[in-house]
C-alpha positions, 0 to 999 in steps of 0.5 A: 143217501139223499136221491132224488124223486126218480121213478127208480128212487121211488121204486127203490124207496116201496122195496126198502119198506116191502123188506122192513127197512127205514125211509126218510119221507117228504110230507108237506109238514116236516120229514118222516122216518117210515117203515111199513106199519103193519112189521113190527119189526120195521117199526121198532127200528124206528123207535131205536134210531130215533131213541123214542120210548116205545109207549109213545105212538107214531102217526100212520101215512095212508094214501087215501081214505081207504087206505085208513080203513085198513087200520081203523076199526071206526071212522066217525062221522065227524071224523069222516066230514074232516077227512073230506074237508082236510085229506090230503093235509096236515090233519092227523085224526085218533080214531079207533084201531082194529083189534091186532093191526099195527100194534107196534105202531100203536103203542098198544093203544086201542086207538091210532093216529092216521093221516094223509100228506098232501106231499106229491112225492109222499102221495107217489110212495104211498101209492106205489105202496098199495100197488106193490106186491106185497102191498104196503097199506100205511107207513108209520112216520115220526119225525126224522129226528132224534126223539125230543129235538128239532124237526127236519124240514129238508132232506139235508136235515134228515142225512145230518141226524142219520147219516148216508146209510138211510135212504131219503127221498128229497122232495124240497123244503116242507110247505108247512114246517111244523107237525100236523094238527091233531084231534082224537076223535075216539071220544064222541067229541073233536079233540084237539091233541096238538095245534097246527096249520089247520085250528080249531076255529076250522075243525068246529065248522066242518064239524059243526061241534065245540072242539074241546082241549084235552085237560077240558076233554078229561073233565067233561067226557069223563076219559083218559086221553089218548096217548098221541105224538108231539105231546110232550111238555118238552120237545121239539128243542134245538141243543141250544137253550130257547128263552121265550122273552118280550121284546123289551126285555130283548132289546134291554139284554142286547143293550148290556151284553159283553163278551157273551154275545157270540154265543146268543141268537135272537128271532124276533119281529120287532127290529133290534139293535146288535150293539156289540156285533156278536149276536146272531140276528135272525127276523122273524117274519110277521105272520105265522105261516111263515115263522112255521115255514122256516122255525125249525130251520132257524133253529138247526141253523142256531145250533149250527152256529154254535149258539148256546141261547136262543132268544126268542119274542113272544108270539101273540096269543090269537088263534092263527099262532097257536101252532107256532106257540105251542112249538116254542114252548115246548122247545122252551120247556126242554131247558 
């Protein structure tokens, strides 16, 4: 059931979690599926609904900075300059975790994953939560999707993965569109798990250290990375296939194509020609916060469409892409 961010449907939406039930949540980036993260039980569900193996960690929503301390057994330094630097935001942060809290949530890890949406209505429902009694002090909240498929960035998209039976609170389409950034900061030194809105080039300013990718992390500190969301080599991708392709090589296919074009989608920058009248046509804006903002969308609305291909251009490698690049090669990988 999609309501919408009443007084009512927020107070309905803190009761469901107080008793171990499931939520579809507006954040800022994409749709969580919380439950409260301290019930082992509300958090399994998670993992079954959304078919998640259970050793793979969900990212816990706190409200604030406090709210954290009830999870994490160390906040370092630096981690702290980046929660005040980015919280509320996109910015989930691996530091370690309190001996016997959330496990479930965890995976259990000795370290979890922590953020804060700046959603106004995530921030109503987290904060109606600590003012609840029993308090809820964090949500862990997944992606509202089916594990490994395309992110939901609108409360409609949440309903058609889980049907009426699950509550979402509907707080628009997400500003964001991709995941959170994610930096383990377990390890004595920024590392960055999972690109997104906020970069690299940002996390080092605040931090005032080198910010280190994970296969350069194992080299030099000598540790295992952490297990942590959105990792995967294959995730985020539509039913249809996704092929990562130049725009050459696009507009040369579209120039061959037969009866097979009813089935094909392109999104791409460049502008190209649709010879045949059968291909799904969708522009992809120029810069990168916008193809964040709708990707996900684009590509439900592919699979909608019943395309079998999905033809996407190559975005450019500079930095501010990072987010939307790792996105689409891990839809691509899923092939």
């Amino acid at each position: 059931m999609i309501a919408s961010p009443t007084p009512d449907a927020i107070a309905a939406a803190v009761a469901a979690l107080q008793q171990a039930q499931l939520i579809g949540l507006p954040t800022e980036t994409v749709y969580g599926l919380a439950a409260d993260a301290l019930q082992a039980e509300a958090v399994a569900k998670i993992f079954e609904r959304k078919g998640r193996p259970a050793d793979h960690p969900l990212i816990v929503h706190v409200a604030d900075e406090a709210g954290a301390a009830h999870f994490a057994a160390d906040i370092p330094a630096f981690a702290a300059a980046l929660m005040e630097a980015f919280w509320p935001g996109p910015l989930t942060l691996i530091v370690p975790r309190r001996p016997g809290v959330a496990d479930t949530a965890a995976a259990g890890q000795d370290t979890i994953g922590l953020r804060c949406p700046s959603h106004p209505v995530a921030q109503q429902i987290l904060r109606a939560c600590h003012d609840a009694n029993p308090p809820v002090w964090g949500v862990a909240a997944p992606s509202a999707n089916r594990f490994g498929r395309v992110s939901p960035t609108t409360a409609a998209h949440v309903a058609q993965e889980f049907g009426d039976g699950l509550l979402v609170i509907d707080g628009g389409p997400c500003d964001v569109g991709i995941e959170s950034t994610i930096v383990d900061c377990s390890r004595g030194q920024p590392v960055l798990l999972r690109p997104g809105h906020i970069g690299a080039a940002q996390i080092a300013q605040v931090t005032g250290m080198q910010v280190l990718d994970p296969h350069t992390a194992v080299a030099l500190l000598d540790q295992q990375e952490p297990k942590a969301p959105g990792t995967l080599t294959a995730h985020y991708a539509p039913s249809a296939t996704v092929r990562l392709m130049a725009a050459s090589d696009i507009a040369a296919a579209l120039g061959v194509l037969g009866e097979q074009a009813k089935h094909i989608a392109v999104y791409a920058r460049t502008p190209m020609e649709n010879a045949s009248g059968g291909v799904l046509l969708r522009r992809m804006p120029q810069f990168p916060e916008a193809v964040a903002h709708e990707l996900f969308s684009v590509l439900r609305e592919c699979d909608a469409q019943g395309v079998k291909l999905i033809w996407i251009e190559a975005v450019p490698s500079d930095a501010a892409w990072d987010g939307v690049r790792d996105r689409l090669q891990r839809a691509a990988a899923s092939a």
